[in-house]
C-alpha positions as CSV (number, residue, x, y, z in Angstrom):
1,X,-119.2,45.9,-29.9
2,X,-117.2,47.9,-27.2
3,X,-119.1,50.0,-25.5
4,X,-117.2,54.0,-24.6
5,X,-116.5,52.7,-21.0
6,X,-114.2,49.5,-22.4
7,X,-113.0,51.2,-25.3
8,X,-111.9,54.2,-23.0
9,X,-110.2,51.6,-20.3
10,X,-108.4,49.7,-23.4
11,X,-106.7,53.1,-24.5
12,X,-105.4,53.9,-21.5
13,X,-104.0,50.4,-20.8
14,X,-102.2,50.6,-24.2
15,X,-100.5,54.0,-23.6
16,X,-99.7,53.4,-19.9
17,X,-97.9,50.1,-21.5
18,X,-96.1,51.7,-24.1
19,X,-94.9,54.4,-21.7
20,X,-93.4,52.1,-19.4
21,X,-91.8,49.8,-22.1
22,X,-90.3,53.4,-23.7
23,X,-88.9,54.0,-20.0
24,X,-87.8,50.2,-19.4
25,X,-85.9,50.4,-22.6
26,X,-84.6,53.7,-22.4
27,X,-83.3,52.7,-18.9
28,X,-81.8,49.7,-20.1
29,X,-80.3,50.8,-23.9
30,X,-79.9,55.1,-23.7
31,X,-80.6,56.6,-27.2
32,X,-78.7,59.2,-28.7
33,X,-79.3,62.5,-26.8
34,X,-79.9,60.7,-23.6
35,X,-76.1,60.3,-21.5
36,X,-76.1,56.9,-19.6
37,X,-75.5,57.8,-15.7
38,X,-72.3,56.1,-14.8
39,X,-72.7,54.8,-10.9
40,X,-69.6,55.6,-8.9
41,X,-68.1,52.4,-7.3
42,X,-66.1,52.1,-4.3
43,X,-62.5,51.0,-4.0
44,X,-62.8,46.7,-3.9
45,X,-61.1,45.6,-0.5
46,X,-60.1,42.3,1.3
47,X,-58.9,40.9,4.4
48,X,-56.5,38.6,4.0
49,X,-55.3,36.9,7.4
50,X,-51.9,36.5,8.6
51,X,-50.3,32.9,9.8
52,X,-47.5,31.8,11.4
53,X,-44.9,31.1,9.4
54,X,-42.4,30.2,11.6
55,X,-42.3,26.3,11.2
56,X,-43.9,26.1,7.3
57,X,-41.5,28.6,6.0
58,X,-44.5,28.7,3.1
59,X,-43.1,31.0,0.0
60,X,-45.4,31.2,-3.1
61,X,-45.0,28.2,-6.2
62,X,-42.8,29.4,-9.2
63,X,-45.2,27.7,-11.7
64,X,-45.4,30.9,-13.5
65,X,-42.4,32.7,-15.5
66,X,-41.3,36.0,-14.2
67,X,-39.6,38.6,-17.1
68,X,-35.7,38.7,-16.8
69,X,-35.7,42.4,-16.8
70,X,-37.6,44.5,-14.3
71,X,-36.2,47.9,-13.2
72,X,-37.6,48.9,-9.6
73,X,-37.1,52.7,-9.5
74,X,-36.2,55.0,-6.2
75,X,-38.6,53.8,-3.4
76,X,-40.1,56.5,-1.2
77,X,-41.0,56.0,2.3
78,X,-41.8,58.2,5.7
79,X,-43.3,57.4,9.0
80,X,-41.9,58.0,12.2
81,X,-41.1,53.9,12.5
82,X,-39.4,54.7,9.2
83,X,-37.3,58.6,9.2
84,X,-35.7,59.0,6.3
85,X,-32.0,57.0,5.8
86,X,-33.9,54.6,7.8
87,X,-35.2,51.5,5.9
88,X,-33.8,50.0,2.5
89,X,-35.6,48.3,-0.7
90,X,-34.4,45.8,-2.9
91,X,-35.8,43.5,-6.0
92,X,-34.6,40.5,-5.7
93,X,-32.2,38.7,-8.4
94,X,-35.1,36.2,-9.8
95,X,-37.6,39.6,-9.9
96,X,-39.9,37.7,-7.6
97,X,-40.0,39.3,-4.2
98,X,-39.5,43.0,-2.9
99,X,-37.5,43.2,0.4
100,X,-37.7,45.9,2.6
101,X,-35.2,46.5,5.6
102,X,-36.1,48.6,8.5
103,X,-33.2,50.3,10.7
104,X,-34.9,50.9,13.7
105,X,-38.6,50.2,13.6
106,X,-39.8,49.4,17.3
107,X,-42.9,51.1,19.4
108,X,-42.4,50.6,23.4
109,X,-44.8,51.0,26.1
110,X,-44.6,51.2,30.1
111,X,-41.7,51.6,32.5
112,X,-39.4,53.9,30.3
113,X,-42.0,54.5,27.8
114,X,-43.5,57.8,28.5
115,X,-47.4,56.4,27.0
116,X,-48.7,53.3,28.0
117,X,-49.9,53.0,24.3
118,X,-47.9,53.8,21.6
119,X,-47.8,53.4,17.7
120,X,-45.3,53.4,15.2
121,X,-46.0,53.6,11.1
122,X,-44.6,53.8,7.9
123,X,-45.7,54.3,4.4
124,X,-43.9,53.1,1.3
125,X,-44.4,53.8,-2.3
126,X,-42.0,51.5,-4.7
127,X,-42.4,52.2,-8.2
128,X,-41.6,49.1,-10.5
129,X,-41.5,48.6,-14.2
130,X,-43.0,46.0,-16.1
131,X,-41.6,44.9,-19.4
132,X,-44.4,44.7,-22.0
133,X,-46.3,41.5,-21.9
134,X,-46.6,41.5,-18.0
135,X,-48.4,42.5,-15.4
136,X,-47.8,42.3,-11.6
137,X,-49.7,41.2,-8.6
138,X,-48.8,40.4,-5.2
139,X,-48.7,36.4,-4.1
140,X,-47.7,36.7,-0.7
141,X,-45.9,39.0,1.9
142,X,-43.9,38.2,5.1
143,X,-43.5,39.7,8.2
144,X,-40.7,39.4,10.8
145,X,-40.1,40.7,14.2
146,X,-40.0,40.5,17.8
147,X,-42.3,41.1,20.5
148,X,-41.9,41.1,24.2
149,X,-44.7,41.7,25.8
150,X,-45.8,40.9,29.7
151,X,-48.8,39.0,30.6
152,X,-51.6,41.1,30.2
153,X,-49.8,43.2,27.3
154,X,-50.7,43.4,23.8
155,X,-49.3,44.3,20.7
156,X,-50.6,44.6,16.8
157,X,-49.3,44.4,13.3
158,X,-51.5,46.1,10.8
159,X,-50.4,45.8,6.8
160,X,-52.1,47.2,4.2
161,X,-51.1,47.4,0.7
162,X,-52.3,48.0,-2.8
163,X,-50.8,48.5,-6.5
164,X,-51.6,51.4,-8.9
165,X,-50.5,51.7,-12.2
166,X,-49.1,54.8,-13.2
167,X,-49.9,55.4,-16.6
168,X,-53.2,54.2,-16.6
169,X,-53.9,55.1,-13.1
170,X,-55.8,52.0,-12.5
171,X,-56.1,51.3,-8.6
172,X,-56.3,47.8,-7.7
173,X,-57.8,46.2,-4.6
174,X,-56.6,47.5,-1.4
175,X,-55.5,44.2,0.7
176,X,-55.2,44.4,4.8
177,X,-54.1,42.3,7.3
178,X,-54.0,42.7,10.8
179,X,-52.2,40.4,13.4
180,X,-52.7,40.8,17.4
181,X,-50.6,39.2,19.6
182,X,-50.9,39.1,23.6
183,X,-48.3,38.1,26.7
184,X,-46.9,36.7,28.1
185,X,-44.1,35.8,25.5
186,X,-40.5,37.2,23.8
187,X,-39.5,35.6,21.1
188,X,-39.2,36.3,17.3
189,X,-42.3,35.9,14.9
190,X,-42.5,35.1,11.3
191,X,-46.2,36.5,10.2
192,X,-47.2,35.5,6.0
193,X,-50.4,36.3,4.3
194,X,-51.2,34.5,1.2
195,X,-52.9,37.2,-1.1
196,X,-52.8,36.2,-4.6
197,X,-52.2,33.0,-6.6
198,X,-54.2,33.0,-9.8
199,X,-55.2,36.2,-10.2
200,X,-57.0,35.5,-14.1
201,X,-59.4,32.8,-12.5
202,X,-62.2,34.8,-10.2
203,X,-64.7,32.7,-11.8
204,X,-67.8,32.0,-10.3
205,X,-68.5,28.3,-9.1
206,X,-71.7,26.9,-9.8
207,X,-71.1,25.2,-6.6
208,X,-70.7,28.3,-4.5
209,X,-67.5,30.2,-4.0
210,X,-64.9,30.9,-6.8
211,X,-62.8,28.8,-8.8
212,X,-59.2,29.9,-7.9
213,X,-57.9,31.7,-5.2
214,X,-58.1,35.5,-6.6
215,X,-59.1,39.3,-6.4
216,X,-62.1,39.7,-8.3
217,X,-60.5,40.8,-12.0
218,X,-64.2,42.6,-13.0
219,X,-63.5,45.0,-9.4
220,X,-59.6,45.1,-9.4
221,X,-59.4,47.5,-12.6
222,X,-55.2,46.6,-12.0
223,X,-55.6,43.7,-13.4
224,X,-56.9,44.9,-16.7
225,X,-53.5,46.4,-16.7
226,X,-50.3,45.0,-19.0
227,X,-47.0,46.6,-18.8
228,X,-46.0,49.5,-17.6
229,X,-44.8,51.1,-14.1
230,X,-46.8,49.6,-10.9
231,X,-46.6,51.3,-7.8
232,X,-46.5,49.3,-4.5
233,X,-48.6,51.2,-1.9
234,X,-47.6,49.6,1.6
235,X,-48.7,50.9,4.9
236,X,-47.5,49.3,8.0
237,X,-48.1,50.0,11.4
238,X,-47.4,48.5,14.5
239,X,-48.9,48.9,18.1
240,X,-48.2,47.8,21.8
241,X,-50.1,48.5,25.2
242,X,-48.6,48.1,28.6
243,X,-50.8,45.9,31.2
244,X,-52.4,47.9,34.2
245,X,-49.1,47.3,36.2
246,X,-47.7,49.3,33.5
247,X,-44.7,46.5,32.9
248,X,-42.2,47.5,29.7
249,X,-43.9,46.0,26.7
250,X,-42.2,46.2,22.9
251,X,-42.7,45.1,19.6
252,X,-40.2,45.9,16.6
253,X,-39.7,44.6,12.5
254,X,-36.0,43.9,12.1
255,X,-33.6,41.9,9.9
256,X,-32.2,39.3,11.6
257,X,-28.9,39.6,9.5
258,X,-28.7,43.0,7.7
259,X,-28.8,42.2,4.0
260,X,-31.4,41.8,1.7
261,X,-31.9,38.2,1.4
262,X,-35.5,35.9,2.8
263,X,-34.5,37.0,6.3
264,X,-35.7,40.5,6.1
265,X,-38.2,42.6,8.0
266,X,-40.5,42.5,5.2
267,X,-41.1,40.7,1.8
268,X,-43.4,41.0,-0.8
269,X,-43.5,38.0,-3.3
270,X,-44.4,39.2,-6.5
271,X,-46.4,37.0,-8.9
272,X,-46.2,37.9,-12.7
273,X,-48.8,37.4,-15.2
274,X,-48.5,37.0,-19.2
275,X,-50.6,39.6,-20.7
276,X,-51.5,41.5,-24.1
């Protein structure tokens, strides 16, 4: 026999239990009536560092078929590294790489320069359309220049680029890089990032790391994407400071020859993906 004490002390074990197991559940599988909170996320972002290029000449593998008809639409840009009637966009004939040409894109510092830091930018927005069964990522991008900068002197390339989709306004991951380089040199650099190569395979290793070399498909929403327009988002900017003697430092992105071809200021290599 339970005495009223123990018999009390059991009741109120069994309804502070079923309480919580009603508020576990309810957390975990909302009934009707009850709206599921959604938790706002943040933007996914990566770093992705540039190399020099220069001797490698590395350009992405073309192990995966790109569609024979893409139509890139009118770019727009602006920036004062970039007024308008200044800078050029092209698709390439294979559909695998965006150039861009810049006219006069060049930040000085010291001497003539008025600033012994100064900064120069430009934003881009290129709209492209994917056939249906495709969607598009970004393998790798490539950076030319030159810089001539005093001992002492310093001067910076920043990059920063992302793809949204248009219809279903899906925003992927936002990629930067960010290159710094210091004097005393002059001569012409050839900067690459590697930023995408199998972007289906961000699956977790048992090991440790990931299996692949991707953006992470469950936080880039863009790659739940498939046909359809894609915007390339690119913002560039690039920096130089003067050392304390105040000596004339510069950097500039040029094209070494004028016409859209793999020597231009700036290239994106597109990777397409087979989709449904």
């Amino acid at each position: 026999m339970l005495n009223s004490k123990t018999t009390l002390a059991v009741m109120t074990f069994i309804l502070t239990y079923s309480l919580s197991s009603q508020a576990v559940l309810g957390a975990l599988l909302p009934g009707k009536g009850q709206p599921q909170k959604s938790q706002p996320t943040a933007q996914e972002e990566e770093d992705r560092p540039f190399f020099d290029n220069r001797k490698k000449k590395q350009k992405p593998a073309k192990d995966k078929p790109a569609p024979s008809k893409v139509i890139m639409q009118k770019p727009n840009y602006q920036g004062s590294g970039c007024p308008q009637g200044t800078a050029s966009v092209a698709m390439s004939g294979d559909n695998r790489a965006v150039s861009i040409v810049f006219d006069n894109f060049t930040t000085e510092a010291g001497q003539q320069a008025t600033k012994q830091t100064t900064e120069k930018t430009c934003r881009l927005i290129i709209p492209i359309e994917a056939p249906k069964g495709f969607r598009m990522a970004v393998a790798q991008m490539d950076y030319r220049g030159f810089h001539a900068l005093p001992a002492k002197a310093r001067a910076r390339l920043l990059a920063i680029h992302q793809i949204r989709h248009q219809g279903l306004k899906a925003l992927g991951t936002r990629v930067k890089s960010q290159q710094t380089f210091e004097g005393p040199v002059a001569e012409d650099f050839f900067m690459s990032a590697v930023i995408e190569s199998k972007p289906l395979l961000n699956i977790k290793s048992p090991l440790g790391g990931t299996l692949g070399k991707p953006l992470n498909p469950l936080l880039n929403p863009i790659l739940k994407t498939c046909g359809g327009t894609y915007n390339l988002e690119v913002d560039v900017s690039i920096a130089v400071s003067s050392n304390a003697t105040g000596e004339q430092a510069m950097i500039t992105l040029d094209s070494i020859d004028g016409q859209v071809s793999d020597k231009n200021s700036v290239s994106y290599h597109l990777q397409w993906e087979q989709c449904q």
